[in-house]
LOMAR-462487 format. One line per 4 residues: number of its first residue (from 1); their letters; for each residue x, y, z of N, C-alpha, C. Coordinates in pm, whole numbers. Example, Ala and Ser with C-alpha at 12.3 -4.5 7.8 and 13.67 -1.06 7.14 Angstrom:
# residues 2
1) AS) 1319,-569,780,1230,-450,780,1320,-330,780; 1285,-225,708,1367,-106,714,1290,3,787
END
This chain:
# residues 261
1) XXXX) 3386,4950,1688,3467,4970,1568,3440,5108,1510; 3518,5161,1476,3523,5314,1405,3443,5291,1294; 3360,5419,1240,3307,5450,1129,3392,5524,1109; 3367,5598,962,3402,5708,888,3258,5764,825
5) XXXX) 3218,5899,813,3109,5946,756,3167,6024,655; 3126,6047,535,3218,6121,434,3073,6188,354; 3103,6328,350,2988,6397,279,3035,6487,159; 3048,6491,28,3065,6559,-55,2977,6693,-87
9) XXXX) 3033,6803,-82,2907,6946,-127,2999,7040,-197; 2930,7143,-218,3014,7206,-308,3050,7353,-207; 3161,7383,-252,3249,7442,-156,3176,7580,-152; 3108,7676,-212,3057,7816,-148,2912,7749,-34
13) XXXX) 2935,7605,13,2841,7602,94,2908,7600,313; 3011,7637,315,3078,7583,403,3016,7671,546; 2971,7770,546,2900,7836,675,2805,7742,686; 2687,7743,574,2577,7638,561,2610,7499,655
17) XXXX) 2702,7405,620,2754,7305,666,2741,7310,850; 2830,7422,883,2824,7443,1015,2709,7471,1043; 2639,7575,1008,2496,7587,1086,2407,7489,1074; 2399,7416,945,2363,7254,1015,2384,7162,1123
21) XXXX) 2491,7130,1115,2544,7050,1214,2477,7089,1335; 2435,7246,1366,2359,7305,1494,2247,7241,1492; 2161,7176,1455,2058,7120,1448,2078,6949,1473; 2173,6923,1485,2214,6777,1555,2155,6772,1703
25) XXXX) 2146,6698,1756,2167,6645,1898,2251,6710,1954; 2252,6743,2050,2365,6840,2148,2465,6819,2107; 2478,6625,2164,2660,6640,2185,2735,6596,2078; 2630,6609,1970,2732,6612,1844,2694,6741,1771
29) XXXX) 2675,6854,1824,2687,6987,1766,2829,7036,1776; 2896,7126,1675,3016,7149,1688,3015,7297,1777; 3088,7248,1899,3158,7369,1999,3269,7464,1978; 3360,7416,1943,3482,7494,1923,3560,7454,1740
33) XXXX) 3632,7527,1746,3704,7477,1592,3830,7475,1609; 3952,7463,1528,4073,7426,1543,4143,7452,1448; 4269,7488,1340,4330,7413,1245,4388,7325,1260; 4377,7197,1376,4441,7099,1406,4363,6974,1519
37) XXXX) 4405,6877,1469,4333,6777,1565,4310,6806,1715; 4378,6915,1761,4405,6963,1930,4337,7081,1933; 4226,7122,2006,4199,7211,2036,4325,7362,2144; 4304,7480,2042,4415,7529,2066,4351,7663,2250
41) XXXX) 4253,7662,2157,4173,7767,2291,3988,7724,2316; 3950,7728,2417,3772,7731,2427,3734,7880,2402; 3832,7988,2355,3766,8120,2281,3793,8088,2142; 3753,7980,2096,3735,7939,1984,3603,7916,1927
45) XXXX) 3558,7961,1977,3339,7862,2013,3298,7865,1852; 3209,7819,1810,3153,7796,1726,3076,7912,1704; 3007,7972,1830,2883,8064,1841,2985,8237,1816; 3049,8198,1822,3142,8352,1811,3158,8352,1669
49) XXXX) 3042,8384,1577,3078,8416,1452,3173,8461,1371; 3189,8617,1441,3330,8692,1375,3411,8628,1393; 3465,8592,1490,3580,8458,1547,3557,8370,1462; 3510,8288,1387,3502,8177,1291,3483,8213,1168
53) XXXX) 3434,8365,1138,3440,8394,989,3600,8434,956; 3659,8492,1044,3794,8525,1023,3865,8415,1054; 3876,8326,1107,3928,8196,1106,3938,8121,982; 3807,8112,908,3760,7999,770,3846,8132,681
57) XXXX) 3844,8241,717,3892,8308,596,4084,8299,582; 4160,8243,753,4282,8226,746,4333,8084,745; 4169,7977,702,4230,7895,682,4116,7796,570; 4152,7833,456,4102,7840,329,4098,7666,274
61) XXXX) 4224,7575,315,4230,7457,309,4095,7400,363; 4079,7425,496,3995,7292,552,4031,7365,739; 3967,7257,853,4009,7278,982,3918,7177,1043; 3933,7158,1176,3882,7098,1251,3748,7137,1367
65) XXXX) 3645,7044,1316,3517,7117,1432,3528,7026,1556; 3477,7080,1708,3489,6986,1782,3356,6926,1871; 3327,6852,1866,3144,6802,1918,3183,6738,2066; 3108,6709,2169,3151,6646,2263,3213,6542,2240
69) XXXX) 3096,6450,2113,3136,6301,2117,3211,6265,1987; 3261,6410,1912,3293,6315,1802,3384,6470,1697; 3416,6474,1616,3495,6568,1522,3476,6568,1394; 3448,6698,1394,3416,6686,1225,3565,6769,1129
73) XXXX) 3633,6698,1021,3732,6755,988,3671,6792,853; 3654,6957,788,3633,6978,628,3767,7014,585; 3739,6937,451,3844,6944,400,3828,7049,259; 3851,7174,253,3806,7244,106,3849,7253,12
77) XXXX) 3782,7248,-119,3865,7249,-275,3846,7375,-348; 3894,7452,-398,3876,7554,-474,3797,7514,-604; 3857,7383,-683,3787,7319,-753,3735,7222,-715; 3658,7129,-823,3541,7041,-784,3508,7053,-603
81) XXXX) 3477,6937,-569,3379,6923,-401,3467,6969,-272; 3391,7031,-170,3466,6984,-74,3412,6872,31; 3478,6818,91,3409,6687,218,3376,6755,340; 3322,6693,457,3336,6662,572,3394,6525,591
85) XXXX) 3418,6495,660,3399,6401,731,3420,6377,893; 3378,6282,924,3348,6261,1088,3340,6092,1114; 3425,6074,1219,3475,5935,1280,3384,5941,1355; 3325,5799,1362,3201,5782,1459,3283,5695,1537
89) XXXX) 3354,5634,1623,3426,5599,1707,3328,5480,1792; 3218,5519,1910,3144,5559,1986,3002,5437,1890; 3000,5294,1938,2917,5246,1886,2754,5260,1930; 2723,5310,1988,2634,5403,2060,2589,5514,1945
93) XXXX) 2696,5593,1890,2668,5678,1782,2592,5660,1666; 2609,5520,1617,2590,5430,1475,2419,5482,1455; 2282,5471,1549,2217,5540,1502,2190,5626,1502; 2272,5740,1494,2276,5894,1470,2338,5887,1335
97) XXXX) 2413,5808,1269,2425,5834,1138,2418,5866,1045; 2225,5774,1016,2121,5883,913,2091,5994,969; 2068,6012,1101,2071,6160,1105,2164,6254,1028; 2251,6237,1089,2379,6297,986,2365,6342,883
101) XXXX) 2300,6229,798,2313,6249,680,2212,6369,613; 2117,6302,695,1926,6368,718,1960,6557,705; 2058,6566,862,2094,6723,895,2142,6785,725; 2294,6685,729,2374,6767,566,2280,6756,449
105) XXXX) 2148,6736,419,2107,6757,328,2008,6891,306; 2051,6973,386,2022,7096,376,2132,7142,287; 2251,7110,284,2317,7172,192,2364,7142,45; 2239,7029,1,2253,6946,-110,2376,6865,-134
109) XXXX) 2441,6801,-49,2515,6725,-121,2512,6654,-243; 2671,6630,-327,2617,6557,-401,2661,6392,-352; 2711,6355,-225,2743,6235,-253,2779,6224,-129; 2785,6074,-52,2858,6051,75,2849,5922,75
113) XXXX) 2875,5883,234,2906,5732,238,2944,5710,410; 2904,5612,449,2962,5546,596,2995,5416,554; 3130,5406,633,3141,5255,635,3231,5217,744; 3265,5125,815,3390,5107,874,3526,5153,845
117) XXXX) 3576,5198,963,3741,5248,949,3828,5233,1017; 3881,5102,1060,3982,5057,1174,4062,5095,1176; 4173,5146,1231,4274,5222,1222,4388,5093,1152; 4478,5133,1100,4576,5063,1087,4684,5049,1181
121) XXXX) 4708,4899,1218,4794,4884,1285,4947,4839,1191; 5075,4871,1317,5158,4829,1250,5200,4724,1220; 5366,4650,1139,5374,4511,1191,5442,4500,1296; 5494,4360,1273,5619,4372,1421,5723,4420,1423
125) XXXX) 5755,4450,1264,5882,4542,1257,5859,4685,1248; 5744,4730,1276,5672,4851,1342,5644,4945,1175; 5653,4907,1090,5580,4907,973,5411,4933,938; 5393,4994,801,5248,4957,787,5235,4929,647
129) XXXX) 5291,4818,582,5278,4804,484,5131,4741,484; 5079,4730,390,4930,4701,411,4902,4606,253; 4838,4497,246,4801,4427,167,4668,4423,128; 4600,4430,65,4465,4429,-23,4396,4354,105
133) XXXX) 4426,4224,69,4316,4133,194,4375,4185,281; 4474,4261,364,4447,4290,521,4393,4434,528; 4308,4490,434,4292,4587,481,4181,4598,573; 4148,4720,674,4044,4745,752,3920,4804,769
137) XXXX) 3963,4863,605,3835,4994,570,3780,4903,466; 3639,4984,468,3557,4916,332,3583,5069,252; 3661,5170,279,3709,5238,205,3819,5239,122; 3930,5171,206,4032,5127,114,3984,5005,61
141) XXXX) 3935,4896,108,3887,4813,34,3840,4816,-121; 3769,4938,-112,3682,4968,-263,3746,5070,-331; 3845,5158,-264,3919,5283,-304,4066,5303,-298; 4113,5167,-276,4254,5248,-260,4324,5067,-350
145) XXXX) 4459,5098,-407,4506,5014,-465,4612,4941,-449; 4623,4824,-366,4812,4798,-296,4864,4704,-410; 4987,4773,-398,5065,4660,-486,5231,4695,-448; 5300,4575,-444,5421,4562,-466,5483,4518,-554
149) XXXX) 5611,4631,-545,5655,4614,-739,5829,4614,-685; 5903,4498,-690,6029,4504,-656,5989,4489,-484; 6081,4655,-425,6069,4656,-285,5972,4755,-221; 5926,4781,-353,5834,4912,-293,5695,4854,-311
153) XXXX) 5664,4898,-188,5477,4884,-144,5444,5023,-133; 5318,5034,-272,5290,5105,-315,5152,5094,-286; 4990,5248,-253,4870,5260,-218,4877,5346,-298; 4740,5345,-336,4703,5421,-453,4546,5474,-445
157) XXXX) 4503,5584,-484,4376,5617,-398,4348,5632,-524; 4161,5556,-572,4149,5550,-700,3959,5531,-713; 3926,5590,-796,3773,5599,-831,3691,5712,-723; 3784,5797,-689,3723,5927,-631,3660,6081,-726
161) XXXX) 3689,6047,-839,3666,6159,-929,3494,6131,-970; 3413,6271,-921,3311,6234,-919,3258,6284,-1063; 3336,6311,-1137,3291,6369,-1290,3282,6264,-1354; 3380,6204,-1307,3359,6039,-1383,3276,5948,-1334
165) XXXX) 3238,5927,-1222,3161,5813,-1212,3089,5847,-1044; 3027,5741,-1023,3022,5730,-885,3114,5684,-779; 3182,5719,-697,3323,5605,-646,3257,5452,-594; 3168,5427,-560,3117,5302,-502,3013,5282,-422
169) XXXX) 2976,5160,-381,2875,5130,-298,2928,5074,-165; 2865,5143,-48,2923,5119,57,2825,5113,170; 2816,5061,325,2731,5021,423,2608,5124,401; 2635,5255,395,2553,5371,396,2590,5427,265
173) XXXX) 2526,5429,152,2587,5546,52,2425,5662,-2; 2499,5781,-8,2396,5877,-39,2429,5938,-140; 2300,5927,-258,2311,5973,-389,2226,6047,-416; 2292,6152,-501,2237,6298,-584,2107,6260,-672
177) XXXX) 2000,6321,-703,1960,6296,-871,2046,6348,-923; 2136,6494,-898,2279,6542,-981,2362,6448,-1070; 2458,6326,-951,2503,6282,-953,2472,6120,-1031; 2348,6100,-1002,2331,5932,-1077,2237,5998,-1183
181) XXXX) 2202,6123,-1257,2145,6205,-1395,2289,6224,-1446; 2424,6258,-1409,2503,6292,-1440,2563,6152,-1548; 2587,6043,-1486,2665,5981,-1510,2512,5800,-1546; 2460,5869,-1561,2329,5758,-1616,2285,5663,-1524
185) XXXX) 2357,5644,-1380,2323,5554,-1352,2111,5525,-1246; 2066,5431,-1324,1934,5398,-1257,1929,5356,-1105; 1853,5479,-1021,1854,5418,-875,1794,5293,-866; 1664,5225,-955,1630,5156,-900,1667,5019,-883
189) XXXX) 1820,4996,-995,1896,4919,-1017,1987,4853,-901; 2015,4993,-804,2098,4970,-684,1984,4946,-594; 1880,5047,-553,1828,5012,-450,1712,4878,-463; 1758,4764,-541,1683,4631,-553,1801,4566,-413
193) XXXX) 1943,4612,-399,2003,4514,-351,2001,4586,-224; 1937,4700,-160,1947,4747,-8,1826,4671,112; 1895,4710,205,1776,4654,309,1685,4739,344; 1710,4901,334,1664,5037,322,1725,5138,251
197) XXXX) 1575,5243,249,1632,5329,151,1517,5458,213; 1581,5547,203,1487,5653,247,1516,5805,142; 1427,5914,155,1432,5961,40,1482,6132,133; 1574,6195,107,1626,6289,224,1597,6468,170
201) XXXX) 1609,6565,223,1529,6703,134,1463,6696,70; 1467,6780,-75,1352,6836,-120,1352,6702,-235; 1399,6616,-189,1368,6483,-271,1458,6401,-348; 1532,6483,-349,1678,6442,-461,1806,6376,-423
205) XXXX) 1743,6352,-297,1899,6262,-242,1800,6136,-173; 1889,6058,-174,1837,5906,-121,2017,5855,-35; 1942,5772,67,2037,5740,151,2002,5576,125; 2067,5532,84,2050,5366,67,2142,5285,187
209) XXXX) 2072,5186,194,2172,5102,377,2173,4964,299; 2289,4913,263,2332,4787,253,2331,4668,257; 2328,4714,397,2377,4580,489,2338,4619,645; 2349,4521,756,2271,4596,886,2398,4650,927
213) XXXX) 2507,4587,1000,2616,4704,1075,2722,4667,962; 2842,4787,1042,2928,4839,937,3070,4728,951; 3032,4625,1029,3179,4506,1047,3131,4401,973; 3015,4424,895,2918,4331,804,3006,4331,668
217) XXXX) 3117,4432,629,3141,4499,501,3194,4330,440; 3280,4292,524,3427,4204,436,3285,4124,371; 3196,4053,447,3087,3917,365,2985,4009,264; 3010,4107,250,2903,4188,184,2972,4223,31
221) XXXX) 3124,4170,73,3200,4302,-20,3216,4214,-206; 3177,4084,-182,3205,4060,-278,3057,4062,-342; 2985,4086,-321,2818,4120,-360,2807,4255,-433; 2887,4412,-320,2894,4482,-375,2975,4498,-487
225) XXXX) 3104,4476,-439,3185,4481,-592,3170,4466,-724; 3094,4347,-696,3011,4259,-816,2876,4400,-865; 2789,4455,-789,2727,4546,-830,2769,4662,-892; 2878,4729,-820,2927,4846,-856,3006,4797,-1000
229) XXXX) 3046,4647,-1052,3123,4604,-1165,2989,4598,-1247; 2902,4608,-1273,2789,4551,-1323,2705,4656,-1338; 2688,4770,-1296,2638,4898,-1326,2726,5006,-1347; 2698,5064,-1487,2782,5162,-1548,2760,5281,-1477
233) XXXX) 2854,5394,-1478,2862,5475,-1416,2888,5485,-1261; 2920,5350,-1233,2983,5351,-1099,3140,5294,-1104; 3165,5343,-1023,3322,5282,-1026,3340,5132,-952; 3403,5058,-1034,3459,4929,-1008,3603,4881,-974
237) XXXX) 3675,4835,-857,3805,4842,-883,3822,4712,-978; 3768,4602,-1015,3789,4531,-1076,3819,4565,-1234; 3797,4657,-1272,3844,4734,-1318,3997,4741,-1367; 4038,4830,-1231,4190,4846,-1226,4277,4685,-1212
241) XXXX) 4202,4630,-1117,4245,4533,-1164,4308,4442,-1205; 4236,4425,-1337,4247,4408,-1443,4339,4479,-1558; 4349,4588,-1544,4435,4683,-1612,4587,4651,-1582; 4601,4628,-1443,4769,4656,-1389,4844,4499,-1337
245) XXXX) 4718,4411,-1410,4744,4272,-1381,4844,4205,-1483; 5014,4165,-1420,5087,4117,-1454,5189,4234,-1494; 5177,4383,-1408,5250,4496,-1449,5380,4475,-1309; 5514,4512,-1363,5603,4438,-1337,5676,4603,-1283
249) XXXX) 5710,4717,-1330,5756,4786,-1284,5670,4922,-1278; 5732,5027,-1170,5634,5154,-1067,5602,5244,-1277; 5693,5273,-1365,5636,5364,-1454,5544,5326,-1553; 5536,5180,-1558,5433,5137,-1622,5318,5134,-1531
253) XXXX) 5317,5091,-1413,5185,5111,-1334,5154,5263,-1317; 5240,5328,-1262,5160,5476,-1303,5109,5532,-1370; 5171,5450,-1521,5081,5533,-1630,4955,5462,-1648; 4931,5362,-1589,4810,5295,-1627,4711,5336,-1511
257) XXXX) 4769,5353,-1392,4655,5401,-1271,4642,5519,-1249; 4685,5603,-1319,4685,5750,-1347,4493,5731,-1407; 4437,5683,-1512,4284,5686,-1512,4239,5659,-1395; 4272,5636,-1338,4184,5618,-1198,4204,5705,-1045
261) X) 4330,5719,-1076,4352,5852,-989,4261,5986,-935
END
């Protein structure tokens, strides 16, 4: 089953990022780069500096890194964070994970997360409308919002703003002192409900583990929910909810899921 690895840092760190990743395991060091899921040339290398400083400089959004076993896509913000992230595909990979995480904390993140990410399939009328209980991610699960209003099936991506809160608790989540000093929340509150917890750089990030694997999420999820509803400064979708419960048309729900946006 697919992971997703998702790492939040702040964007004048993005060379940093890459020359980390060099300190992985071979075949998940990044070789070549891309602005696109397809590698366009192998005189693309990673190790050809000038070649990749003038690259990141013609492509300011974000691009694609490529590892033997796996891809890392950054995505960059001018304001607040930018991500990585990387599909662990490859269940073989799953304990290289904390590594992962272990490597990017050279560049202080403030925040990340692994969890399962099944791809979505369509229906039979070759559709992807998607319903709350069928979803596949413990990302949309905890982050994204379905609803149908009339004929429209509507997703909604919600509790990602990290000024406000924490977005959630998930199989793997890694937290700042930045980030849980920011917004009040007590580690030792969350890490009562992990099975591990380890403490990553110069001390200020902690990688907390859940649950044992990441297809564990759906029996886990109403435990977490219940936590992340129950400690302030984290985001809860119960929450939303609650807010958009018994909302009947798209301009009244927008204005109400607009806070959470």
């Amino acid at each position: 089953m697919p992971v997703e690895v998702v790492v939040y840092f702040d964007n004048r760190n993005i060379q940093q990022v890459i020359d980390s990743l060099q300190a992985l395991p071979t075949h998940l060091q990044p070789r070549y780069f891309s602005e696109e899921e397809t590698l366009k040339s192998k005189k693309d290398e990673v190790v050809n500096k000038k070649r990749l400083e003038k690259f990141i400089a013609c492509n300011p959004a974000g691009f694609i890194l490529f590892a033997d076993a796996c891809l890392y896509d950054l995505s960059i913000h001018e304001r607040g964070y930018s991500k990585i992230y990387c599909d662990v595909e490859d269940e073989v990979l799953y304990s290289y994970i904390p590594l992962l995480f272990q490597t990017l904390a050279s560049v202080t993140p403030i925040f990340g997360f692994a969890g399962e990410n099944q791809e979505r399939l369509p229906d039979a009328d070759g559709s992807y409308v998607i319903t709350h209980e069928k979803v596949s991610s413990e990302h949309d699960h905890r982050n994204t919002y379905f609803i149908t209003l009339g004929m429209n099936h509507i997703e909604s991506g919600i509790g990602h703003d990290l000024d406000k809160y924490i977005p959630g608790i998930y199989w793997y989540t890694l937290l700042s002192d930045e980030l849980l000093n920011k917004h009040h929340v007590d580690l030792a509150s969350l890490s009562a409900e992990v099975i591990s917890a380890e403490t990553l750089g110069d001390g200020s990030l902690h990688l907390l583990k859940f649950y044992e694997n990441p297809g564990d999420w759906r029996e886990n999820a109403e435990r977490l929910d219940t936590l992340c509803e129950r400690t302030d400064g984290v985001f809860s979708r119960r929450s939303v909810e609650s807010a958009v419960s018994g909302v009947s048309n798209y301009l009244e729900y927008n204005d109400i899921i607009a806070e959470w946006r």
